[in-house]
C-alpha positions in Angstrom: 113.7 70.6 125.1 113.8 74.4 123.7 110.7 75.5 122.0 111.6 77.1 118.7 111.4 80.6 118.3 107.9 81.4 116.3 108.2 82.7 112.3 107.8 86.1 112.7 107.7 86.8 108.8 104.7 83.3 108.4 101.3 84.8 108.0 99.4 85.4 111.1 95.8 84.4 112.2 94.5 87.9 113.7 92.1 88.3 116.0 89.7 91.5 115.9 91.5 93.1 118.8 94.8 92.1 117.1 94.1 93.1 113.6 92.6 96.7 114.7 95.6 97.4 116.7 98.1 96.1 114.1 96.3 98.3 111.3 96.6 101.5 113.7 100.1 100.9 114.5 101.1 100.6 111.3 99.1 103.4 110.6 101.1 105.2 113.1 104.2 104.2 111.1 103.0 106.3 107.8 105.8 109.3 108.9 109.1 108.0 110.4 109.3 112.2 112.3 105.7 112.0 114.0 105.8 108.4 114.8 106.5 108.5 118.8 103.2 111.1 118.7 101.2 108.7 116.9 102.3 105.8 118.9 100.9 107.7 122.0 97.6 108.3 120.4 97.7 104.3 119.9 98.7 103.9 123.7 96.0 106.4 124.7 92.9 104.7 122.2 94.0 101.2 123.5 93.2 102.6 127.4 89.9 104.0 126.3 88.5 101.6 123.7 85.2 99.8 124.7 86.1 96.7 122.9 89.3 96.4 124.8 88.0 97.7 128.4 87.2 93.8 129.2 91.2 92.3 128.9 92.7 94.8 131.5 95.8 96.8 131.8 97.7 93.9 131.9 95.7 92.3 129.2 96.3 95.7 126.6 99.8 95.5 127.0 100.4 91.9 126.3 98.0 92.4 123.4 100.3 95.6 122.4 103.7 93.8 122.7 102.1 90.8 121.0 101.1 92.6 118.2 104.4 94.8 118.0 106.2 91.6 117.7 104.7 90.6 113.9 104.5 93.9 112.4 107.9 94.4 110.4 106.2 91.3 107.9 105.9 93.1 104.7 102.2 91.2 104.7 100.9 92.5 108.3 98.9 95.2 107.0 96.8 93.1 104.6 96.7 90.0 106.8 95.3 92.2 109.7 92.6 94.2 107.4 91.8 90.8 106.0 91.1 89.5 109.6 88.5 92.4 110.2 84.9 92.1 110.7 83.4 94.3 107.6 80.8 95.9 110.3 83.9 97.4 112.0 86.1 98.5 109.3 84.6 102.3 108.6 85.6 102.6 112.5 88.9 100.8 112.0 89.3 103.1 108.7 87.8 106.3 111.3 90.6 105.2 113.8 93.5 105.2 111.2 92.6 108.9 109.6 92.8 110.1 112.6 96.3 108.9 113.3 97.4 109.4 109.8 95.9 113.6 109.4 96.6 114.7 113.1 98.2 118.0 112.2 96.2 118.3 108.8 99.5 117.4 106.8 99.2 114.8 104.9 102.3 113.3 103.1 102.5 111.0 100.1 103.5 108.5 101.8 100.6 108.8 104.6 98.1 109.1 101.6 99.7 105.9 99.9 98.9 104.4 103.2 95.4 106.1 103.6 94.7 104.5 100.0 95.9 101.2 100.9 93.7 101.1 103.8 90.6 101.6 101.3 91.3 99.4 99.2 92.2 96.4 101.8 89.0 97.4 103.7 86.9 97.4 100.7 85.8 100.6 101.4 84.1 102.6 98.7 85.2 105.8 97.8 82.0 108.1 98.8 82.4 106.5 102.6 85.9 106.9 102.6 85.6 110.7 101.5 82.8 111.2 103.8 84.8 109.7 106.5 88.1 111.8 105.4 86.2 115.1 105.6 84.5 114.6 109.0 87.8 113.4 110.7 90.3 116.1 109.4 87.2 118.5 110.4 87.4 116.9 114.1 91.3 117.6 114.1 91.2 121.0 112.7 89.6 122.4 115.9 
C-alpha cells in the first residue's frame, strides 16, 4: 500500500528546534539577491548552536531538509513563531536581525519582515529597538 504524500500547505506542529530554524530561514528569504549568503549563515549557526549540538550532523541536516520541505506555506512563519517558547524568542528575534541587517542595508521588504517578526513574537518595541541597535552595532565592525 503507498503511503500518501503529507500536505505540505496543512498547518504544522513545530517543535522548538523546528520553529527556530524555519523562522531564520525564512528570515534568510527577506532579499531574493543575498539569499545563498544568508542561507550559509543558517548552515553555519545550525553547526554551532548549543541547542542543536545534541542531534548530530546527521541529526541537523534531517532537521534542515525537514524544515525546508514546509516552508513555501504562506502560514509557516506564524505557525513556527507561534510554536516558540516566549523565553527564547528575544534570541530567536537576536538570530533573525542578524540575518536580515548583515551588510547594514536594510530593504523594505527585510523591514516588513523584521516587523512581522515583532509582532508574531510579541515583542515590545523598546526590546526590539534595544535588540536592533546592539545587533546592527555587532555587524558594523
Amino acid at each position: 500500500m503507498d503511503t500518501p504524500a503529507p500536505n505540505l500547505a496543512a498547518p504544522r506542529a513545530w517543535s522548538q528546534p523546528e520553529a527556530f530554524l524555519a523562522v531564520l530561514l525564512l528570515a534568510a528569504a527577506g532579499d531574493v539577491q543575498k539569499h545563498a549568503r544568508r542561507v550559509r549563515a543558517v548552515d553555519e549557526y545550525l553547526r554551532r548552536a548549543p541547542f542543536l549540538r545534541p542531534l548530530g550532523e546527521k541529526g541537523r541536516t534531517a532537521l534542515r531538509w525537514g524544515v525546508g520541505a514546509h516552508l513555501s506555506a504562506e502560514s509557516a512563519l506564524a505557525e513556527a513563531c507561534a510554536a516558540i517558547d516566549p523565553a527564547i524568542a528575544p534570541s530567536l528575534y537576536a538570530q533573525a536581525l542578524d540575518i536580515l541587517i548583515d551588510d547594514e542595508v536594510v530593504c523594505p521588504k527585510e523591514e516588513a519582515v523584521i516587523a512581522r517578526l515583532e509582532d508574531l513574537l510579541y515583542l515590545n518595541a523598546a526590546r526590539a529597538a534595544q535588540s536592533r541597535e546592539i545587533i546592527t552595532l555587532k555587524n558594523k565592525y
